[in-house]
C-alpha positions in Angstrom: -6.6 -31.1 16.1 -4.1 -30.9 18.6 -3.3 -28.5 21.4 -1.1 -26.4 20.0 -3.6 -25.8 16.6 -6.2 -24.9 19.3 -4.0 -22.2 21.0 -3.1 -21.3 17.6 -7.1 -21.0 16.7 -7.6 -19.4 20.0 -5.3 -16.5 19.4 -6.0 -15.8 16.2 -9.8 -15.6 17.5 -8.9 -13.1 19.7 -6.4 -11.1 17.5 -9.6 -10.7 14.9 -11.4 -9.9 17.9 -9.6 -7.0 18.6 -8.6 -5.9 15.2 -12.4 -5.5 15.1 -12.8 -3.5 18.3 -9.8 -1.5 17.4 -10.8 -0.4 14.0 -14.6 0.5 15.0 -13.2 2.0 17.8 -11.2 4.5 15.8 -13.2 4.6 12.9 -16.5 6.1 15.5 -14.0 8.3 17.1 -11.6 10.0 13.7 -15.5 10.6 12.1 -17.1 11.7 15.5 -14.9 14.5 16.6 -15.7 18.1 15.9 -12.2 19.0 15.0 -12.3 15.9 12.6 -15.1 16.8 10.5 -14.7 17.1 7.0 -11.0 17.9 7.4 -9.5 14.5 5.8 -8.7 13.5 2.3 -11.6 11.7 1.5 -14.6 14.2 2.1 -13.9 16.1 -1.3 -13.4 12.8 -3.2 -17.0 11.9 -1.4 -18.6 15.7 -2.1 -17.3 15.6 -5.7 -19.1 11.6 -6.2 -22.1 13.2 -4.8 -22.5 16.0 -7.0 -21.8 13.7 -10.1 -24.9 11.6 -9.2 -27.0 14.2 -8.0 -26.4 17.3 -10.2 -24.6 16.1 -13.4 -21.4 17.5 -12.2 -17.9 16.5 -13.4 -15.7 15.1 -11.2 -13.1 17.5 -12.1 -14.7 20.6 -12.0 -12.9 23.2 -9.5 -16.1 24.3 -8.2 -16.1 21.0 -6.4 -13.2 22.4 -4.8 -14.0 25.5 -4.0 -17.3 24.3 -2.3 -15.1 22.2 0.0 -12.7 24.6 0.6 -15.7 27.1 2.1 -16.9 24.2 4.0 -13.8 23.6 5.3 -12.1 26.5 5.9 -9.2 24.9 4.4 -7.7 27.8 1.5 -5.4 25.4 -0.2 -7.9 24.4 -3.1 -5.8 23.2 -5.5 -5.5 20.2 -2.7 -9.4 19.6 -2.6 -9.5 18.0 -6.7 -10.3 14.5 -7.4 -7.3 13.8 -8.5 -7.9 9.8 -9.1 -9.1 8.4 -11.7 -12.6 8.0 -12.0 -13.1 4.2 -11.8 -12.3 5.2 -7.8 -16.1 6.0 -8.6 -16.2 1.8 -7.4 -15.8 3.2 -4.1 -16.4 6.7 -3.4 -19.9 6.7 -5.5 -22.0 4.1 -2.9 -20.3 5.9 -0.2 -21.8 9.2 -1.4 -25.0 8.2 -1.2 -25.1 7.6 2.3 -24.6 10.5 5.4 -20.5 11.7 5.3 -20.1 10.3 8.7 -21.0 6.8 8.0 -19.4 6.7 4.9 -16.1 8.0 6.4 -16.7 5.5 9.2 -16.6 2.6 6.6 -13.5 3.9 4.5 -11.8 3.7 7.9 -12.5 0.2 9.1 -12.3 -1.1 5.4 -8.9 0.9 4.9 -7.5 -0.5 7.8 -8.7 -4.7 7.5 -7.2 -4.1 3.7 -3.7 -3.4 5.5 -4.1 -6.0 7.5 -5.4 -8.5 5.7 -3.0 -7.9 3.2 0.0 -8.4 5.8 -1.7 -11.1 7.0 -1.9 -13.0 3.5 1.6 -12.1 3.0 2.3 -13.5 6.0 1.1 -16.8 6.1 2.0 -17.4 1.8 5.5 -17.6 2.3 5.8 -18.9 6.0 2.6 -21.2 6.9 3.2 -21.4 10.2 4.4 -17.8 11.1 2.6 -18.1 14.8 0.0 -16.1 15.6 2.0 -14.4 18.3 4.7 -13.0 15.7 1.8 -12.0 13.1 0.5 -10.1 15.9 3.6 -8.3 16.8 4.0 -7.4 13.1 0.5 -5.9 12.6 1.1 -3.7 15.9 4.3 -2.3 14.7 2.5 -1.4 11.6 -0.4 0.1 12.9 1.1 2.1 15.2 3.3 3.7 12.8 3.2 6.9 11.9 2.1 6.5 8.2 -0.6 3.9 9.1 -1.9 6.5 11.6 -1.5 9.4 9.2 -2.9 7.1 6.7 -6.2 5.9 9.0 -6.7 10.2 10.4 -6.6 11.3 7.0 -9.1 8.3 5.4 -6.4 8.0 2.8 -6.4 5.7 -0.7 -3.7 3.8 -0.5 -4.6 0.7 1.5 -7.0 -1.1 -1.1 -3.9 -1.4 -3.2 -2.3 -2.9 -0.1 -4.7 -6.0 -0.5 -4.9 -6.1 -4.5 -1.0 -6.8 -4.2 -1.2 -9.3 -1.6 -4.2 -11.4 -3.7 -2.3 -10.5 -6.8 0.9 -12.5 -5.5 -1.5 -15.1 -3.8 -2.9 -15.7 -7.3 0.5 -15.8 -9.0 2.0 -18.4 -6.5 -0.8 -20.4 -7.6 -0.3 -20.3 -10.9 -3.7 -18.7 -11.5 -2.2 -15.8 -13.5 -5.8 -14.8 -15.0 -7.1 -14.2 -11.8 -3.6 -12.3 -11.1 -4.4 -10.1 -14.1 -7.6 -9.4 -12.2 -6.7 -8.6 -9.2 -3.6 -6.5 -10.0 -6.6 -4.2 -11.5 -6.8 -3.2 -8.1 -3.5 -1.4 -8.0 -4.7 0.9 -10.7 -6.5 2.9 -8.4 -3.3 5.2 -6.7 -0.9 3.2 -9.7 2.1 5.7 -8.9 2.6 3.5 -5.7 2.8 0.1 -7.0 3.7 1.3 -10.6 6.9 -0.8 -10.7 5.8 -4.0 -9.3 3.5 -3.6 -11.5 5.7 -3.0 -14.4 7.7 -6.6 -13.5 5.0 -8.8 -12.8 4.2 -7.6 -16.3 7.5 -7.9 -17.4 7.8 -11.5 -15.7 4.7 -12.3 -17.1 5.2 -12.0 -20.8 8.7 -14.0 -20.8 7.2 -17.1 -20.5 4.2 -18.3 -22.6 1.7 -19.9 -19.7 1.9 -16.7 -18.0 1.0 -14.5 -20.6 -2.9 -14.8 -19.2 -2.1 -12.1 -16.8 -2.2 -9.4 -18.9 -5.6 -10.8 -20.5 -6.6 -10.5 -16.5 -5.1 -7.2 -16.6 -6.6 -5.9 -19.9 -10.1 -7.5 -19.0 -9.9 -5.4 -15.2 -8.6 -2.3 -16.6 -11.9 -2.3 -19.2 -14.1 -3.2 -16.4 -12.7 0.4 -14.8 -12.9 2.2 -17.1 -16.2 1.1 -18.8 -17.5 2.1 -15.4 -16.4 5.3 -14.8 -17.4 5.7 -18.4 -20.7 4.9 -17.8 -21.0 7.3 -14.6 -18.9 10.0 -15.7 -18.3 10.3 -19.9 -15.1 11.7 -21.0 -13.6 11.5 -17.5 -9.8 10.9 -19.2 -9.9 13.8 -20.6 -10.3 16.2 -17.3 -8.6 13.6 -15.4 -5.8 14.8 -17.7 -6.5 18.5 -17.3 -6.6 18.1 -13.1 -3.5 16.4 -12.9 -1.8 20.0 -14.4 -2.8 22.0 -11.1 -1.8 18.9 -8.7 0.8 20.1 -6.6 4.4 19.8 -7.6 6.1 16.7 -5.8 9.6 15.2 -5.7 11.1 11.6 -5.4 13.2 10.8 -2.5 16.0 10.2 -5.3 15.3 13.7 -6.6 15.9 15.5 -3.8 19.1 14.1 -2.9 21.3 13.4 -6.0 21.2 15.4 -9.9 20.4 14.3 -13.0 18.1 12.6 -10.7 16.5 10.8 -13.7 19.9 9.4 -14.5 19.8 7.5 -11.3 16.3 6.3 -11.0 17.3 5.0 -14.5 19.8 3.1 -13.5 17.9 1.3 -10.5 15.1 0.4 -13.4 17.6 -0.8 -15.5 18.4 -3.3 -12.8 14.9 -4.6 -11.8 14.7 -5.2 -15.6 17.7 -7.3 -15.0 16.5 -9.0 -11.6 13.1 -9.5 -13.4 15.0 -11.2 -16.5 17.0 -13.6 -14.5 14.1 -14.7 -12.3 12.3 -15.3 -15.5 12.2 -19.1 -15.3 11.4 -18.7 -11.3 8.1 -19.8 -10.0 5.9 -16.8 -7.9 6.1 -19.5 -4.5 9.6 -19.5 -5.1 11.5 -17.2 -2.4 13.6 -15.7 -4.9 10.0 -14.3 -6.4 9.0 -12.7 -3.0 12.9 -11.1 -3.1 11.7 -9.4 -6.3 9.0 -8.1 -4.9 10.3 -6.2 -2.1 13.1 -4.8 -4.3 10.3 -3.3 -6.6 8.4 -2.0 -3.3 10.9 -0.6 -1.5 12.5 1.3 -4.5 9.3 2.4 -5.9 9.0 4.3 -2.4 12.5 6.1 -3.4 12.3 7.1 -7.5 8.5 7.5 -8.0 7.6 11.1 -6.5 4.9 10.8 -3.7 4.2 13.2 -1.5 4.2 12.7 2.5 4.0 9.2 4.7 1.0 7.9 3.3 2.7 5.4 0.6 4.7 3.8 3.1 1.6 1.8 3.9 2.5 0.1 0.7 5.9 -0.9 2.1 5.5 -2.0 5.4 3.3 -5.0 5.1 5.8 -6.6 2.6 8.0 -7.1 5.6 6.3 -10.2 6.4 7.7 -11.6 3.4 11.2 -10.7 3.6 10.9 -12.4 7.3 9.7 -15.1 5.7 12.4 -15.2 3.0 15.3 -15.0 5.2 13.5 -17.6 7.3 13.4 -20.2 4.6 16.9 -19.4 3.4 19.3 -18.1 5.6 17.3 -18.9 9.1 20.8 -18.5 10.9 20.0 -14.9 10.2 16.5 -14.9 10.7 16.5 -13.7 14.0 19.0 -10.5 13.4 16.5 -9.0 10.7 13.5 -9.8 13.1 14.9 -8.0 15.7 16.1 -5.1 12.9 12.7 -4.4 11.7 11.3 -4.4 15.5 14.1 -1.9 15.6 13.1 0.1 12.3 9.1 -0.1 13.8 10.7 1.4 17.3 13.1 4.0 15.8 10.1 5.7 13.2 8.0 5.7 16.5 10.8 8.0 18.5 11.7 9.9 15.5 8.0 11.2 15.7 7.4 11.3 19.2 10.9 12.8 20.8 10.5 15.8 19.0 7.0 16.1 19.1 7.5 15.9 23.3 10.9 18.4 22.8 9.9 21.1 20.4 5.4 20.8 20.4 3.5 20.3 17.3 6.6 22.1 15.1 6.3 20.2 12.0 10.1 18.8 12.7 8.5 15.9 14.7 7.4 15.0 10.6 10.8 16.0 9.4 12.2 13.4 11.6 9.9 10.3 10.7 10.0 11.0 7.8 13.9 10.3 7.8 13.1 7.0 9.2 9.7 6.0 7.0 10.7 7.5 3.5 14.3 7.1 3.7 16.1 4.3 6.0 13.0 2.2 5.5 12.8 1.7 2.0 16.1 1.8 1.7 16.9 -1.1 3.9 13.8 -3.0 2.5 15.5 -3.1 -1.2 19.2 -3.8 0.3 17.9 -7.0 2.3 16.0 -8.0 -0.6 18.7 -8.6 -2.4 19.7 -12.1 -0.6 16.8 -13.2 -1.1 16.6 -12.6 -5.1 20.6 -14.0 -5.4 20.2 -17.1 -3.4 21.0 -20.2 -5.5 19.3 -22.8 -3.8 16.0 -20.6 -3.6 13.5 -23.5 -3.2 9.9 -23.9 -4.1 8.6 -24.3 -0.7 9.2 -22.5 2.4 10.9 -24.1 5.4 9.3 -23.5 9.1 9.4 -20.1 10.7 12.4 -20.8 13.1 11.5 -17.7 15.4 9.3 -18.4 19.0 
C-alpha cells in the first residue's frame, strides 16, 4: 500500500466517522425534542403497524387516523393513512414493537446511511477512484439540502429506495441480473418515485435473452412482499386500493405548467422507450447505461405527480454518476458540470434560506426551493444526461476522475 492509498484509507475513516456522529447526532435530537414528538410522517405508519399486531386492526382503517390525529393535534386526517403498501410491514412492523422514540431514532440513522451509501456506491461504480475528498464534498451538498433535511425532520420513506437502486445498478453492471431482479424489489416500496427506471431496466431487460433473469428476480421479490404482508395483514390490496381514493390530490411538475399535460409526459415516455431501445445492445458498466439512468430519474421527478421536496432524495445521489459520465467521456468538460452542480447544491440552499431571513417562516422560503429542487434540478439532470446516452465511443470502462 502506498501513501496516497493510506491518506485515501485515512479519510475515508474519518468521513464514516462522522457520517456516524452526524446521523446519531440528529437522529437523538429530531426524536428528543418536545416540539418533534409524534409530528413526522412515520409515527402513524408506526401507530397503524402497532395496532395490526396488537389488536387485529387493519392497516387501512381511518380510526388509525383519527387516533393520531387526537394525539397529535394535527386535523388534517386524511394525511395520517397508511398509504403504502403493506409489505412496508418489513420495516415499520419490528419498529412497532419497540418504544416510538427509538424506533424513530433508527428510521432516522438508517434513512440517512441508505442516502449515502447509495451515493457512495454510485460513486465509486462508475469512477473508481473518485477521491475521497470529492465524495465528501458531494455527500455534504446533499445532506444539507433542503429535501434531505425535510426528508431526515419528517422520517420520510423514500431513502430505502435510494439504496435498492444503487445495488440494483451495482448488480446489473455485473451482470448478475437475478440478483438485480431482487434488489429492484426494493423500489416497490414508494414505486411512484422510481416507477420509470423501473419501467426501462425492465424494458432493457427483456430485449436481450441473458437478461431476461431480472424479471424472474423481480417476480420472485415482488412474491416475497406480498406473501408477507399477506401473511400479517390478509386482503391488504384490497384497502390499500380503497385508501389511495381519499389520498390527497397531487399534480406533476409537467401538469402544472403545460395542457393536455398527459400529451406531454407521453411524449417524454415515448422517448425513454426509444433511448432504452437503442441502448439495448449496451452493457449496464457502460457509460451510456448510467446516461439512461439519470434521464429516467430526473424526468420521473417532472411527469409522475409527487407531492413536496421529499422525492428529490431520489435525484440527487445520481449526480455522482453523471460526474462520473462526463468524466470518462468528455473530461474537458468535466470540471464545468462539477462546478454547475456545486452551483445547483448552493443556489437550492439560498433559495430556502434568503427568504426564509427576508420574509420569516412565510411558506415562500418553500415556494422558492422548490423552484430550484423540483424544477431546475431535474430538469438539468435529464438535459446533461443526454451526452452521456448519445456518445459514440461510450466505453466499457471508466477512465480516471480528472478532478483534484
Amino acid at each position: 500500500m502506498n501513501a496516497e492509498d493510506s491518506q485515501e484509507r485515512a479519510k475515508l475513516f474519518v468521513l464514516i466517522t462522522v457520517g456516524l456522529l452526524y446521523s446519531v447526532g440528529v437522529a437523538y435530537l429530531f426524536a428528543s425534542l418536545p416540539n418533534q414528538r409524534f409530528t413526522d410522517d412515520f409515527f402513524p405508519r408506526w401507530y397503524a403497524s402497532k395496532k395490526l399486531l396488537t389488536t387485529g386492526r387493519s392497516l387501512y382503517d381511518w380510526t388509525n387516523a383519527r387516533e393520531v390525529s387526537a394525539i397529535t393535534g394535527w386535523p388534517r386526517t386524511h394525511q395520517l393513512g397508511y398509504y403504502y403498501p403493506a409489505y412496508l410491514l418489513l420495516f415499520t412492523a419490528p419498529l412497532s414493537m419497540i418504544p416510538y422514540e427509538v424506533a424513530r431514532f433508527i428510521w432516522t440513522v438508517f434513512g440517512l446511511w441508505c442516502l449515502w451509501l447509495g451515493t457512495v456506491i454510485f460513486a465509486r461504480l462508475l469512477a473508481p477512484d473518485f477521491s475521497t475528498n470529492r465524495l465528501t464534498l458531494l455527500l455534504v451538498l446533499m445532506t444539507a439540502s433542503v429535501p434531505v433535511l425535510q426528508h431526515t425532520l419528517n422520517a420520510q420513506f423514500n431513502a430505502p429506495g435510494v439504496l435498492a437502486l444503487a445495488l440494483t445498478y451495482r448488480a446489473l453492471r455485473r451482470e448478475k441480473y437475478l440478483l438485480a431482479g431482487v434488489w429492484a424489489g426494493g423500489l416497490l416500496f414508494k414505486p411512484q418515485a422510481t416507477l420509470l427506471p423501473l419501467f426501462s431496466f425492465l424494458m432493457w431487460s427483456v430485449l436481450e435473452r441473458n437478461r431476461r433473469r431480472f424479471w424472474v428476480g423481480l417476480a420472485l421479490a415482488g412474491i416475497a412482499l406480498c406473501g408477507l404482508a399477506e401473511a400479517l395483514a390478509p386482503g391488504w390490496i384490497f384497502h390499500f386500493w380503497r385508501a389511495l381514493d381519499s389520498y390527497e390530490p397531487v399534480r406533476s411538475l409537467v401538469d402544472r405548467i403545460w395542457n393536455p399535460y398527459y400529451m406531454v409526459s407521453m411524449t417524454f415516455t415515448i422517448m425513454t422507450v426509444w433511448f432504452t431501445f437503442r441502448l439495448r445492445r449496451v452493457p449496464a458498466s457502460a457509460n451510456s447505461f448510467s446516461g439512461l439512468l439519470v434521464w429516467t430519474i430526473g424526468l420521473n421527478a417532472l411527469i409522475v405527480p409527487m407531492f413536496g421536496m421529499l422525492h428529490v432524495v431520489q435525484i440527487e445521489p445520481v449526480f455522482a454518476l453523471l460526474l462520473g459520465g462526463f468524466a470518462a467521456l468528455y473530461p474537458s468538460f468535466a470540471l464545468r458540470v462539477w462546478i454547475g452542480t456545486i452551483g445547483l447544491f448552493v443556489a437550492g440552499i439560498l433559495a430556502f434560506v434568503i427568504p426564509l431571513l427576508l420574509t420569516g417562516i412565510s411558506g415562500l422560503q418553500i415556494t422558492t426551493a422548490e423552484m430550484v429542487y423540483k424544477v431546475a434540478m431535474p430538469t438539468l439532470l435529464s438535459l446533461a444526461s443526454l451526452p452521456l446516452m448519445f456518445h459514440r465511443g461510450a466505453a466499457r470502462h471508466t477512465i480516471p476522475f480528472p478532478l483534484e
